[in-house]
N, C-alpha and C positions, 0 to 999 in steps of 0.2 A: 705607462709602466705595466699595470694588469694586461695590454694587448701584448705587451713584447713577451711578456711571462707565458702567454697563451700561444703565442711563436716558438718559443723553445719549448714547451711541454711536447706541443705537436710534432716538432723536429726530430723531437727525442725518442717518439712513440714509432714514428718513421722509422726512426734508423734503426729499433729491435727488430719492426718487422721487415726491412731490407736487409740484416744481418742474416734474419733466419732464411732468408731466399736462396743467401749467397753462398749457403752451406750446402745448399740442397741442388746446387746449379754448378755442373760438372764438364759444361759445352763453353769451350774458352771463351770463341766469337759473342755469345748470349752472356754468357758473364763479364765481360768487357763494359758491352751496349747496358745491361743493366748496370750496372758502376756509376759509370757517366751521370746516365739519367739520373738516379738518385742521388750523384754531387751537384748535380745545379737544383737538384727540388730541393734538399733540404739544408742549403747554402742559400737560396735565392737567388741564382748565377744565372747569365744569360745563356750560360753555357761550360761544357766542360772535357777534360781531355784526357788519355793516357797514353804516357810515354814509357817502354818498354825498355830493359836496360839488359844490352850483350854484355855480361862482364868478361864473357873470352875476348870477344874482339871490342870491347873497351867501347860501345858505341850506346847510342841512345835516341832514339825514334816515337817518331808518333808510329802510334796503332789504331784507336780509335778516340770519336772527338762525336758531341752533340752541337748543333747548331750551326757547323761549320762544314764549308768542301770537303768532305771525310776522301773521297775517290784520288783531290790533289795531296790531301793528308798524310795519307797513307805510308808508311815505310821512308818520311820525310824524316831523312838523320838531322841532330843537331849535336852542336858542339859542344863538350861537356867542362872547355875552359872559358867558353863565349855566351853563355847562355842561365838564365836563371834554373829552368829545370836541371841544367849540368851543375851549376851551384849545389840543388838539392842533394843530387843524389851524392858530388864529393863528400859535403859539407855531414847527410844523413840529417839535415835539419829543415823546417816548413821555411818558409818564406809566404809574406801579407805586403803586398804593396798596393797602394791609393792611387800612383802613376807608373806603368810597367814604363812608357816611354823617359820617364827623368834618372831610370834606374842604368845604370852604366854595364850592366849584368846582362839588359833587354837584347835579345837576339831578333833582329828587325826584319832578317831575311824570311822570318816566317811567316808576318804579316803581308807581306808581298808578294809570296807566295801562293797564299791562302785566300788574299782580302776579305780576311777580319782583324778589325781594329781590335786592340787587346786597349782595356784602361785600367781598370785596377784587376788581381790577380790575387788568388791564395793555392799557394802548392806544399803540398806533403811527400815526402819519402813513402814510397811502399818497402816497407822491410818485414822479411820475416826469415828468423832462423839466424840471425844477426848476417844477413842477403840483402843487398837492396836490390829487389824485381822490374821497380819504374819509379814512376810519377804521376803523383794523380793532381790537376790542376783547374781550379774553377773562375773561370772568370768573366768580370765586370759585374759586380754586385747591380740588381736591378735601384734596390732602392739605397740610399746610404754609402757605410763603408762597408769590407770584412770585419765584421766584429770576434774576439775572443770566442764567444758561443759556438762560432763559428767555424773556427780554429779547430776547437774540441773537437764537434761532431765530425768533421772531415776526419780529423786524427783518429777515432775510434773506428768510422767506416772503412778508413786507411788500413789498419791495421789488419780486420777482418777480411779484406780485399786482398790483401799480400797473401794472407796464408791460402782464400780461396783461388785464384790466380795460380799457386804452385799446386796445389789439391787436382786444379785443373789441366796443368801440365803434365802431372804425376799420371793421373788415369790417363792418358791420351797415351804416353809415352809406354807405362803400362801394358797395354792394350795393345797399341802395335807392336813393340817389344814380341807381345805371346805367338799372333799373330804370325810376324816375322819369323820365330824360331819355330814355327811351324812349318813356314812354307821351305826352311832351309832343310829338313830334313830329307824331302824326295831327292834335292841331287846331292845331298849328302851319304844318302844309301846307295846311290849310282857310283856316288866314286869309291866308296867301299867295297862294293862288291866290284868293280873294275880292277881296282891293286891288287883282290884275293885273287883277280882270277891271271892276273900279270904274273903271279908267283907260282901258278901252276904249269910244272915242266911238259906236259901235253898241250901247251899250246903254242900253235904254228907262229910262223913270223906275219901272216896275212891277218890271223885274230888278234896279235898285240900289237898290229899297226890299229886295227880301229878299236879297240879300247882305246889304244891312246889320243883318236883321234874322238872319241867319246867323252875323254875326262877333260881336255881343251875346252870342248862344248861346253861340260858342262861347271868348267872353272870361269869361263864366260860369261854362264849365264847368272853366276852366284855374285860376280862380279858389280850383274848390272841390275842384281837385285838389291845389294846394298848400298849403291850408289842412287835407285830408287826409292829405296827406305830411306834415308838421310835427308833428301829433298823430301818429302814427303813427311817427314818428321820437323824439320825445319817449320814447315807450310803450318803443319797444325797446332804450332806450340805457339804460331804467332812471331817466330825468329826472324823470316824472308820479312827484306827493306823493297819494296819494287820501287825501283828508280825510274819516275817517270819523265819522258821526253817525248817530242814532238816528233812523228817521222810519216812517211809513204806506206800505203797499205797497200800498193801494187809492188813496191820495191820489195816489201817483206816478204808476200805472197812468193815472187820470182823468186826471189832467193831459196824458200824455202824449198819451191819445187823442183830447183836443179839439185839441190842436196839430192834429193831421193829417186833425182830421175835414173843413176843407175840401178838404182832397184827396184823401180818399175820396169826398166828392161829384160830383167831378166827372166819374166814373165810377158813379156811385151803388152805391158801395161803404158797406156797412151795417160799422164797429163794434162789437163786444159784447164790453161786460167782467164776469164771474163769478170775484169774491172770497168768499172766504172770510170770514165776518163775524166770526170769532175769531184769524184772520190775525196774528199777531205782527210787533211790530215790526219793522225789516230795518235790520242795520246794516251802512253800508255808502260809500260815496261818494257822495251822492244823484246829484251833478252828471252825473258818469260814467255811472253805472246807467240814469239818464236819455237820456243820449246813445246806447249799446244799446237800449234801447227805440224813441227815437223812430228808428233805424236801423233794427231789425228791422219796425218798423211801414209806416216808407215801402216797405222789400222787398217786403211784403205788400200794400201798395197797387198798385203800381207791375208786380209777377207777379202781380195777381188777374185777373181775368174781368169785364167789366164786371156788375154788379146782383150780384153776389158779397158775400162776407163776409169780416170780419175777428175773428176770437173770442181774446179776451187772457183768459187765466186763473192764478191763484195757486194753492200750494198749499203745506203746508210738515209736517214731519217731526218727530222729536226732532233731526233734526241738522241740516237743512238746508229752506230756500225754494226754491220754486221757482216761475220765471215762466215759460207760454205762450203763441207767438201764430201761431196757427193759421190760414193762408189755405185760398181756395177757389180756387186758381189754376192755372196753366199745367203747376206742379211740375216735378220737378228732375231730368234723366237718372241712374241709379243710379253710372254712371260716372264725373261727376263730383262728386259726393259729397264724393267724400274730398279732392275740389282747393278746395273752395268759402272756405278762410279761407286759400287763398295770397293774397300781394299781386298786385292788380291781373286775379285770375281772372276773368272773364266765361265764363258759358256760353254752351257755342257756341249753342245753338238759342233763346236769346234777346238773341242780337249784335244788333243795329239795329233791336230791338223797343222795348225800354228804355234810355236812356242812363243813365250813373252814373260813377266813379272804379275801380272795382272795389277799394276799400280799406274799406268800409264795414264790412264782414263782417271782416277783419284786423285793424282797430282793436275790435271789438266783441270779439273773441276774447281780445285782448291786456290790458283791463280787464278781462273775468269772472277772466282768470288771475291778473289781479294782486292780486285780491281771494281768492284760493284757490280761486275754482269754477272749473264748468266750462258749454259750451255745446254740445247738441248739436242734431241736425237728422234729421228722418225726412219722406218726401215721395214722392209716389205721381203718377206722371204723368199728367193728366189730370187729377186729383183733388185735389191741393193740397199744402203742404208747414207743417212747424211747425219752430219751433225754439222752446227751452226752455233756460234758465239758469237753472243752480243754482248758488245760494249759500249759504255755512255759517250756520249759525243764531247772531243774537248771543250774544256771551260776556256773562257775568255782570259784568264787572270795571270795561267802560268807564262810565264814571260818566252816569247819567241825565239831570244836566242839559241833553247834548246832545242832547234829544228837540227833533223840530223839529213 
């Protein structure tokens, strides 16, 4: 009895000092990861998970998970009438089971998905603001059952979690918000001063065709900034489900490269792709992966050299893929480098050369990560610049069907 009492003091002293963390910790991804970790420390769980709740679109996903295939995890929907987490978050109430498998609630596709076995199970509602956010769920007690104590401490850490979680969405959204209504301004003064100058009667019919062929532009390009804001706001708040499937990494490659081969034409910019003819499949979010690709592709068009090239290559490991695409272009000052996947960077020495959103390369970052890789970039001024993305090599477990 004095050891169990020396278990819950400990618990308890834990959970003040992971509360104070959790207030001070404003980077979603890292507020997640710490979450987890300290529902299975001071649960004694083998492990543990958070499930993230759209109340627009009515859905509910894993986001992040300890001890388990996080990479197969990831943006895995589950169903909110077939499922015990879907239970929680209808219901707003915990649930303690000793067998998830005897419970008629147990959503089975997960485990099979995932291959971890679940055996007993403790889940909590994240609420805050009378909102439910997700699910926070620990499971397989190492030794024992889910005890009451148990219960509690999860409940309390729950609770603290909910409101850090929206703290942390809040600044994120915040921040880009300021950001955004910044960079909305330049062609916000452009079309201003374009309609004042439509209304002045000293102007020909050859200067009010290209205003108007200026404010086109630049309704365009506002267009396709806030269509890059929203994905990219999506990505950071934790929203994006990546639906992962099995597919050809030569098929995607091609694909992506006829997209854009008329616009390297018109530069008479040459693409080349060299795959690998034993290339393994790549599992992965095809759509997303996609949408990197044909990002880094337009980059390379767009900073090439006229009569230049574009060379996309594969290559992959025992552990990992990897994609390149190599221009022969302008390349990149070594200085900034290291700024190139902030939001909205542009390099200086190709400001008013190329237009874009400068979010292209941020949202590409923010997919490779959410798939566990990474993305990097090496480039030579003068001479051209690559960037390469690598991602973990399929797991055995997700079931083949989803070959596409």
């Amino acid at each position: 009895m004095a050891e169990i009492k020396t278990q819950t003091l400990d618990s308890y002293l834990r959970l003040i000092e992971i509360s104070r963390d959790l207030a001070s910790t404003l980077d979603l991804d890292t507020l997640l990861d710490d979450i987890v970790h300290a529902s299975a420390d001071i649960t004694h769980a083998e492990a543990a998970s958070i499930l993230l709740y759209d109340d627009t679109a009515r859905q509910l996903y894993f986001q992040v998970a300890t001890n388990i295939d996080e990479p197969t995890m990831r943006g895995l929907i589950v169903p909110l009438d077939k499922s015990i987490a879907g239970w929680i978050v209808t219901n707003r109430k915990s649930v303690r089971i000793d067998d998830a498998h005897k419970d008629e609630r147990y959503f089975s596709d997960v485990e099979q998905t995932i291959g971890y076995e679940t055996k007993s199970l403790l889940g909590i509602p994240l609420i805050t603001k009378n909102k439910v956010v997700g699910v926070l769920e620990v499971l397989n007690k190492k030794r024992g059952r889910f005890t009451d104590p148990d219960e509690s401490m999860l409940t309390v850490l729950g609770a603290q979690a909910a409101v850090a979680i929206e703290n942390a969405r809040l600044f994120q959204q915040s921040d880009l918000i300021a950001q955004f209504v910044h960079e909305l301004r330049t062609p916000l003064a452009s079309l201003s001063t374009a309609t004042y100058l439509l209304l002045r009667p000293e102007m020909s019919r050859e200067q009010r065709d290209q205003i108007v062929n200026n404010i086109h532009s630049e309704t365009l390009r506002l267009n396709s900034l806030a269509s890059s804001f929203l994905d990219l706001a999506r990505l950071e708040s934790g929203r994006v489900q990546f639906r992962k499937t099995r597919f050809s990494v030569a098929d995607l490659i091609y694909e992506s490269s006829d997209v854009m081969t008329s616009k390297a034409q018109e530069t008479s910019i040459q693409i080349r792709v060299e795959v690998p003819g034993d290339m393994p499949l790549m599992e992965a979010d095809r759509d997303k992966i996609k949408q990197v690709l044909l990002n880094l592709l337009s980059n390379a068009i767009k900073y090439n050299r006229p009569n230049g090239s574009v060379i996309v290559t594969a290559n992959f490991s025992e552990t990992e893929e990897s994609i390149t695409i190599q221009d022969t272009g302008l390349g990149i000052p070594e200085e900034a480098i290291p700024h190139l996947f902030e939001k909205f960077y542009r390099v200086r020495e190709h400001e008013g050369k190329v237009t874009g959103t400068g979010l292209g390369l941020s949202i590409s970052k923010q997919i490779i990560q959410g798939h566990n890789g990474r993305i990097e970039v090496k480039s030579k001024m003068g001479v051209g610049t690559s960037f390469t993305i690598h991602l973990p090599r399929a797991s055995r477990m997700m079931p083949r069907n989803n070959e596409s």
